[in-house]
PAVEXFI-496889 format. One record per residue (C-alpha): x, y, z; chain; residue number from 1. Coordinates in pm, whole numbers, plus 50000, padded with zeros to 5 digits. Each point is the difference from the previous one (the first is absolute). Example, Ala and Ser with C-alpha at 12.3 -4.5 7.8 and 13.67 -1.06 7.14 Angstrom:
<pts>
X=51230 Y=49550 Z=50780 unit=A pos=1 .
X=50137 Y=50344 Z=49934 unit=A pos=2 .
</pts>
This chain:
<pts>
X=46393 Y=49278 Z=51657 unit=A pos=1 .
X=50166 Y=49844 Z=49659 unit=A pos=2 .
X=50038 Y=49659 Z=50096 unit=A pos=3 .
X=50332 Y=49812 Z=49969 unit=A pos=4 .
X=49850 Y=49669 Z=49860 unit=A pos=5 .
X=49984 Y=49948 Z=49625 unit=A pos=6 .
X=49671 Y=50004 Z=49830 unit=A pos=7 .
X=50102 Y=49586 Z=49903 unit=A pos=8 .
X=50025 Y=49952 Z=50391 unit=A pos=9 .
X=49671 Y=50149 Z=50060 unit=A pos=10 .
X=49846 Y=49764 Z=49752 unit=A pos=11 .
X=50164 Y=49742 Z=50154 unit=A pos=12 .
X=49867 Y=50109 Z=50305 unit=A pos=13 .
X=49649 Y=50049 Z=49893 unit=A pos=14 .
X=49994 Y=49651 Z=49817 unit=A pos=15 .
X=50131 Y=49861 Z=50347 unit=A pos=16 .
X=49702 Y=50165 Z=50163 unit=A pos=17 .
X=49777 Y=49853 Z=49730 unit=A pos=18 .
X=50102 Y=49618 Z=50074 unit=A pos=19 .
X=49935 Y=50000 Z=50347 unit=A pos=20 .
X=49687 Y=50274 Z=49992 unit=A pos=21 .
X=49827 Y=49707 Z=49764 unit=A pos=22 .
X=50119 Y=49705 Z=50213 unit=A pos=23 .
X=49859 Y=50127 Z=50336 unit=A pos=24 .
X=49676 Y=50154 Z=49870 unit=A pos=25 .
X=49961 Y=49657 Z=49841 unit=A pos=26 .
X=50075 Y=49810 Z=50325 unit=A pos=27 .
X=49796 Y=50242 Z=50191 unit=A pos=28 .
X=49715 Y=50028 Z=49783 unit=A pos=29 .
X=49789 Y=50310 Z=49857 unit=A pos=30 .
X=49756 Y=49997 Z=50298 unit=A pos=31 .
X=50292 Y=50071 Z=50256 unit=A pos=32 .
X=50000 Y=50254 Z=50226 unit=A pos=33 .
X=50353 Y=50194 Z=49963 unit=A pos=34 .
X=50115 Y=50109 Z=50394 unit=A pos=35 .
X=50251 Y=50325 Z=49847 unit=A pos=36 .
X=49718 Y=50110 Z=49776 unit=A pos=37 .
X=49686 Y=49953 Z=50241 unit=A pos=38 .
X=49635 Y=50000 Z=49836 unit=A pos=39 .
X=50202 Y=49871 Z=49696 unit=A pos=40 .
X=50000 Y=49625 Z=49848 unit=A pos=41 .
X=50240 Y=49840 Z=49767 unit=A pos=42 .
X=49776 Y=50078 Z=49716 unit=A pos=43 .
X=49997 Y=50430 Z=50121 unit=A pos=44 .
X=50352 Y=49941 Z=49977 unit=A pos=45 .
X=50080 Y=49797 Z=49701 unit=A pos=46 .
X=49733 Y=50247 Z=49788 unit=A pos=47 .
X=50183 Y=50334 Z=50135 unit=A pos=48 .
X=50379 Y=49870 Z=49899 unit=A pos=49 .
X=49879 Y=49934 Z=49690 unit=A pos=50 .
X=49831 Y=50337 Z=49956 unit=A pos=51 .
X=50337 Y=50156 Z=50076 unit=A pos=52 .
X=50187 Y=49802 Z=49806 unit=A pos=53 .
X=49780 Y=50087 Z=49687 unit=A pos=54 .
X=49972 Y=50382 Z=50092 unit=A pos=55 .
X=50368 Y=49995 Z=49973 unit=A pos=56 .
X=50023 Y=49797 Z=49644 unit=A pos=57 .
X=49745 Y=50262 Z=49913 unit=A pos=58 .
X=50236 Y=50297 Z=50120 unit=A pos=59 .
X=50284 Y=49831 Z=49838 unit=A pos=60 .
X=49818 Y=50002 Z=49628 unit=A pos=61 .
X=49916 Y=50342 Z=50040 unit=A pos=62 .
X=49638 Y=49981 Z=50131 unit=A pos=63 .
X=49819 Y=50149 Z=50252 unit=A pos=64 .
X=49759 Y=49798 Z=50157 unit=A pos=65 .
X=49713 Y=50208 Z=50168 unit=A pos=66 .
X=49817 Y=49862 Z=50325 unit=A pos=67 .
X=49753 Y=49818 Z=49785 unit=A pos=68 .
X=50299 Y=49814 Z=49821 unit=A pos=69 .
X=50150 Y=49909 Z=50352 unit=A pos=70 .
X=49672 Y=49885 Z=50169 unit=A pos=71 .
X=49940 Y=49755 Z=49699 unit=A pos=72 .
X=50338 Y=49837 Z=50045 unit=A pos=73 .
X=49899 Y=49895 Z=50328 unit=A pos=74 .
X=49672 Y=49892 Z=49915 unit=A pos=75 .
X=50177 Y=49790 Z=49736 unit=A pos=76 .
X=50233 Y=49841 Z=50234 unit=A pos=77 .
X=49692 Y=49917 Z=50214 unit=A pos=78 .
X=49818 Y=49847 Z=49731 unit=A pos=79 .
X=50280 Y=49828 Z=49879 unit=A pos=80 .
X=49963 Y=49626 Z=49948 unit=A pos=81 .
X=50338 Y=49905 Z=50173 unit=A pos=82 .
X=50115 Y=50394 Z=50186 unit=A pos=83 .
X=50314 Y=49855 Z=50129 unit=A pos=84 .
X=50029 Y=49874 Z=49618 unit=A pos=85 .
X=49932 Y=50373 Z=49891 unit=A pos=86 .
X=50224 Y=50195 Z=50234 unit=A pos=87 .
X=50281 Y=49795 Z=49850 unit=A pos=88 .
X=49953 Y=50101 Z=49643 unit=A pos=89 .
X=49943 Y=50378 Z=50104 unit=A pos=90 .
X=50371 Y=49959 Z=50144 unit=A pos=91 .
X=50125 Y=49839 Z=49647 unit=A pos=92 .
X=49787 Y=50303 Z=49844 unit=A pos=93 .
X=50233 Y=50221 Z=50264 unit=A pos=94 .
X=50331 Y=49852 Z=49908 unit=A pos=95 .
X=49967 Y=50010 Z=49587 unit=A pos=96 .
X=49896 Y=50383 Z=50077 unit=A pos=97 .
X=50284 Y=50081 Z=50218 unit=A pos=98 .
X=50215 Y=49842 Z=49737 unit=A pos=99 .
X=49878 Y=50164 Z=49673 unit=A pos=100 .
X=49908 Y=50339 Z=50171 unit=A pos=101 .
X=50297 Y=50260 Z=49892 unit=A pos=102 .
X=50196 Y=50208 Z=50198 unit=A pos=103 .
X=49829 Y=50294 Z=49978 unit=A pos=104 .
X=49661 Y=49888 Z=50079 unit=A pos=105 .
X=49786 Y=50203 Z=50132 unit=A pos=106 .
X=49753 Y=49928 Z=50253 unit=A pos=107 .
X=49838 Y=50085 Z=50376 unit=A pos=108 .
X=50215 Y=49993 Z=50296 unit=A pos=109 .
X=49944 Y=50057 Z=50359 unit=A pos=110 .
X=50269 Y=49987 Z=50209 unit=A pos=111 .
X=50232 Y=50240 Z=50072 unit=A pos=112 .
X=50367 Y=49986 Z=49895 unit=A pos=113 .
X=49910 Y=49767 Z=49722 unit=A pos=114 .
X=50199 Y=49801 Z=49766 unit=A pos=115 .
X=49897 Y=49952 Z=49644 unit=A pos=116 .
X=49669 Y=49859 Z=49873 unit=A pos=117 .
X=50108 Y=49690 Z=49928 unit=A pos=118 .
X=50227 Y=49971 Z=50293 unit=A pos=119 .
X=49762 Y=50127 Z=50233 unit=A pos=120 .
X=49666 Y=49768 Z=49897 unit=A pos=121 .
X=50284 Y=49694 Z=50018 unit=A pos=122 .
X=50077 Y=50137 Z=50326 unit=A pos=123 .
X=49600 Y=50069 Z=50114 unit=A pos=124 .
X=49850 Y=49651 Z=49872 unit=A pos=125 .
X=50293 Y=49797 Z=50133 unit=A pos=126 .
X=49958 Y=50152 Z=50351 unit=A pos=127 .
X=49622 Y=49981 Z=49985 unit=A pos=128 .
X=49950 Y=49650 Z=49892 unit=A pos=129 .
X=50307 Y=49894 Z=50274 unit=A pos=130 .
X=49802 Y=50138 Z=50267 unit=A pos=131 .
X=49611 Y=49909 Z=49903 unit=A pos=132 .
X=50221 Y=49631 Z=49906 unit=A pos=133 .
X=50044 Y=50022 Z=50403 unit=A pos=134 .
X=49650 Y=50045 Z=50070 unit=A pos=135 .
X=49909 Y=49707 Z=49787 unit=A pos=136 .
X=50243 Y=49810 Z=50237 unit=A pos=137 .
X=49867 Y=50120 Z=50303 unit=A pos=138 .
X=49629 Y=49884 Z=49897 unit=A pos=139 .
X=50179 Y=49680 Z=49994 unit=A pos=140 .
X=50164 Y=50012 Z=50295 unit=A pos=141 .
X=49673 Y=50153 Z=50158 unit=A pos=142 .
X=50226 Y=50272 Z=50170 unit=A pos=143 .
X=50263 Y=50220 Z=49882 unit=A pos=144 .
X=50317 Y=49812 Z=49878 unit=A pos=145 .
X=50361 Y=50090 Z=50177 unit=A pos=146 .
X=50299 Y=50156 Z=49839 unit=A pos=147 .
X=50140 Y=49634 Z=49941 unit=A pos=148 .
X=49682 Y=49861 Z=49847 unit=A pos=149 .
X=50047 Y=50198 Z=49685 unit=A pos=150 .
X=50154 Y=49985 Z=49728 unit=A pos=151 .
X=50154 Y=50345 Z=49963 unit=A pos=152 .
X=50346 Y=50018 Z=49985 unit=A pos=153 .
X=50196 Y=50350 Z=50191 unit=A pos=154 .
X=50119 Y=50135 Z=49681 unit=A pos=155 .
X=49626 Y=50073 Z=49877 unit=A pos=156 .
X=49850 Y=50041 Z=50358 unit=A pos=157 .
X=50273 Y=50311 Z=50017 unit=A pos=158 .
X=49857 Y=50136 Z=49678 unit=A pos=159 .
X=49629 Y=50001 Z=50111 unit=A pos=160 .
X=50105 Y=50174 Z=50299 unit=A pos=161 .
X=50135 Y=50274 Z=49815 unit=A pos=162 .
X=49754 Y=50018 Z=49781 unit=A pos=163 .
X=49735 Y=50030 Z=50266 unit=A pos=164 .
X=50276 Y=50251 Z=50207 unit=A pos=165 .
X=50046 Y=50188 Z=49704 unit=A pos=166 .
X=49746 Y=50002 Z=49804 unit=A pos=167 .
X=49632 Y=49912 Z=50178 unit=A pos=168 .
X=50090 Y=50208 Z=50369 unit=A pos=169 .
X=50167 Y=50302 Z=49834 unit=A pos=170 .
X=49677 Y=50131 Z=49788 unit=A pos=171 .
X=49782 Y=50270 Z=50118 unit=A pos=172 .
X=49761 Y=49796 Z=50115 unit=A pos=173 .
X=50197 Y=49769 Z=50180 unit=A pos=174 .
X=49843 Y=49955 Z=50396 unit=A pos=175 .
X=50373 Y=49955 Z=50107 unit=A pos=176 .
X=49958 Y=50315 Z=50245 unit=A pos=177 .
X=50126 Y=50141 Z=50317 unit=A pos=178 .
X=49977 Y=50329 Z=50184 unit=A pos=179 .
X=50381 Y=50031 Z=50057 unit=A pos=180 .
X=50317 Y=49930 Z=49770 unit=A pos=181 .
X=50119 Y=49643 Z=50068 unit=A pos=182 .
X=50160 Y=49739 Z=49816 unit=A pos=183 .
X=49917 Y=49617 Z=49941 unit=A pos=184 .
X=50294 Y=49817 Z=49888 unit=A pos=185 .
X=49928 Y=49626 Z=49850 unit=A pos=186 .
X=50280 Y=49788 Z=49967 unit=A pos=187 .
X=50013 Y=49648 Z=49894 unit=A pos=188 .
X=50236 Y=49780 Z=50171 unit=A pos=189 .
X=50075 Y=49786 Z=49655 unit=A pos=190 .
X=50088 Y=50279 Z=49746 unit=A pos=191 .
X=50250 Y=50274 Z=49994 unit=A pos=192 .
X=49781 Y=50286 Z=49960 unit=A pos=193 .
X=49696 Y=50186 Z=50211 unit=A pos=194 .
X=49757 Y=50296 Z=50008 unit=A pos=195 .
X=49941 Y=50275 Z=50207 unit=A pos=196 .
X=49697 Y=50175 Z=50008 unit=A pos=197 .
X=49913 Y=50353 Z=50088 unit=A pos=198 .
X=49709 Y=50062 Z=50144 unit=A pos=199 .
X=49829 Y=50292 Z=50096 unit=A pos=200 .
X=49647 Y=50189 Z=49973 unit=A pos=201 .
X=50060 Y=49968 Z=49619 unit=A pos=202 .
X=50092 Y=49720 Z=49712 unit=A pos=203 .
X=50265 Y=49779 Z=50104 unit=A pos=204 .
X=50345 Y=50027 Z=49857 unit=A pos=205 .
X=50147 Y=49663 Z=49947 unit=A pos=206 .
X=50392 Y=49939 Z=49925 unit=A pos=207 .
X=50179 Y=49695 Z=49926 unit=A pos=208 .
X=50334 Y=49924 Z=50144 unit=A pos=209 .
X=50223 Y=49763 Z=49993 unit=A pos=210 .
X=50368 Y=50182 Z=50144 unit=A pos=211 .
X=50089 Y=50105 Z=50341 unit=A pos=212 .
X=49731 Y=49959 Z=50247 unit=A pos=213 .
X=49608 Y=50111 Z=50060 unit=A pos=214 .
X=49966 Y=50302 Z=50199 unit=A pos=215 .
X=49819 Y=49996 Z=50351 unit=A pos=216 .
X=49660 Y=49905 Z=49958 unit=A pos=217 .
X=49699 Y=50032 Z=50180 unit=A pos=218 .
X=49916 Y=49673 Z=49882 unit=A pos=219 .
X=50169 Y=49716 Z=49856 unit=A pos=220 .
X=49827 Y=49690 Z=49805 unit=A pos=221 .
X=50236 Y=49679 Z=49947 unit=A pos=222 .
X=50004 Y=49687 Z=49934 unit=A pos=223 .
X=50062 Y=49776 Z=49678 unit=A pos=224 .
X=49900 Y=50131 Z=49649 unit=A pos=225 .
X=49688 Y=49802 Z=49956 unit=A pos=226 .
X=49897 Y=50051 Z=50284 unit=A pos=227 .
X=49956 Y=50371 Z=50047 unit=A pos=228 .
X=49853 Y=49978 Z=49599 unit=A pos=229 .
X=49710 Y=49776 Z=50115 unit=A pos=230 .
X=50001 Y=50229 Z=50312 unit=A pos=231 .
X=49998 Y=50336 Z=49797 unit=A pos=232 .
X=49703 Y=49867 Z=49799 unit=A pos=233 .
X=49819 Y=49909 Z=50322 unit=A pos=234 .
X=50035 Y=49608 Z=49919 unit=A pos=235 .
X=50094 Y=49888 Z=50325 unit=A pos=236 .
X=49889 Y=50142 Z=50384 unit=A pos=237 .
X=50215 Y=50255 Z=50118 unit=A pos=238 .
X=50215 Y=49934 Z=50336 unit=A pos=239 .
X=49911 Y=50283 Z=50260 unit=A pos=240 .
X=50249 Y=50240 Z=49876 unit=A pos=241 .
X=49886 Y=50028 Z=49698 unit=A pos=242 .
X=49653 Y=50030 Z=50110 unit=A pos=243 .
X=50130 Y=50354 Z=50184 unit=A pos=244 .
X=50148 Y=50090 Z=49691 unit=A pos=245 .
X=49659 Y=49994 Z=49839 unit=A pos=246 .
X=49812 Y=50193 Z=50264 unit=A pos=247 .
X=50260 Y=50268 Z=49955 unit=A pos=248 .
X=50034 Y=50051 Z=49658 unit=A pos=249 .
X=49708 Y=49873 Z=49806 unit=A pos=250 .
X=49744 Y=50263 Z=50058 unit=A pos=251 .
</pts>
């Protein structure tokens, strides 16, 4: 869905993400095991952010890096004298892009209901780095962090969600399936607006409210903002409700 957040708050956002991805991957160390990305280390992690952050400077300029492009970006960030070092100056890279792309750039996108390039790669990186930023936490922590641990703030946790509501479950190949019609409704507790999502044997239809009140659902998911983000993007372990919403719908 087009998001409601300004391409300067995604920056913001993403820069945010960048500050406290390179402090805990630096307190952690490159060798860590990461517990939300298992099999991964710091240094997995640290090498694929900054692979996405230069695929998307790439898009951004007009170019269209191939596989063999993309794989050498990671190798790079491997081999990279200081990687945390690296990953940061992929994410200046990002910025000046985002800033001097025009309006009517074109470039790749892959989520339905889409806003414009630049909006949308703000959007995209922001949201990705905020989330692998987590994971650098949690090899910290040695577990996944809580809602309260983070440094997300409800305004920006509400946007993820509908971009992953909107966006990620309502393409064709989403695996948010069911055999019947039913709706999932996901309301945070700290904003003024929610989703419901239709479900059925095809794509999910996703709407965003924020007047009146969510129909009857077959399944509600609350809770604060941040929460249900890190929740959403499978940062944190689900409480038994959510683990039946799982076996029902994800197929």
């Amino acid at each position: 869905m087009p998001t409601q957040l300004t391409t300067t708050r995604h920056v913001d956002g993403l820069r945010e993400a960048l500050r406290a991805f390179t402090a805990y991957a630096r307190r952690a160390g490159l060798e860590a095991p990461v517990p939300t990305c298992p099999e991964w280390t710091v240094l997995d992690l640290v090498a694929h952010q900054g692979m996405s952050h230069r695929s998307a400077t790439a898009l951004l300029k007009g170019e269209r890096p191939d596989d063999e492009t993309v794989a050498a970006y990671v190798a790079e960030g491997r081999a990279a004298e200081d990687p945390v070092a690296w990953l940061a100056q992929g994410v200046e890279e990002l910025a000046l892009a985002l800033a001097q792309a025009p309006e009517e750039v074109v470039a790749p996108l892959f989520l339905n209901d889409a806003p414009p390039v630049r909006a949308f790669w703000a959007r995209r990186e922001c949201h990705e780095t905020t989330i692998h930023a987590v994971d650098a936490l949690a090899a910290c922590l040695g577990r996944a962090p809580r809602a309260d641990e983070v440094w997300v703030d409800p305004e920006l946790a509400g946007d993820g969600i509908d971009e992953l509501l909107g966006g990620f479950l309502t393409r064709p190949g989403s695996r948010l399936r069911c055999a019947e019609d039913s709706l999932l409704v996901v309301r945070p507790d700290d904003l003024a607006e929610w989703w419901q999502v239709a479900l059925g044997p095809r794509p999910a239809v996703t709407s965003r409210c924020s007047v009146g009140e969510p129909d009857e659902a077959d399944w509600e998911l609350t809770g604060g903002a941040v929460e249900l983000y890190l929740r959403l993007w499978n940062r944190l372990d689900p409480p038994d409700d959510w683990r039946r919403l799982t076996a029902v719908t994800w197929s």
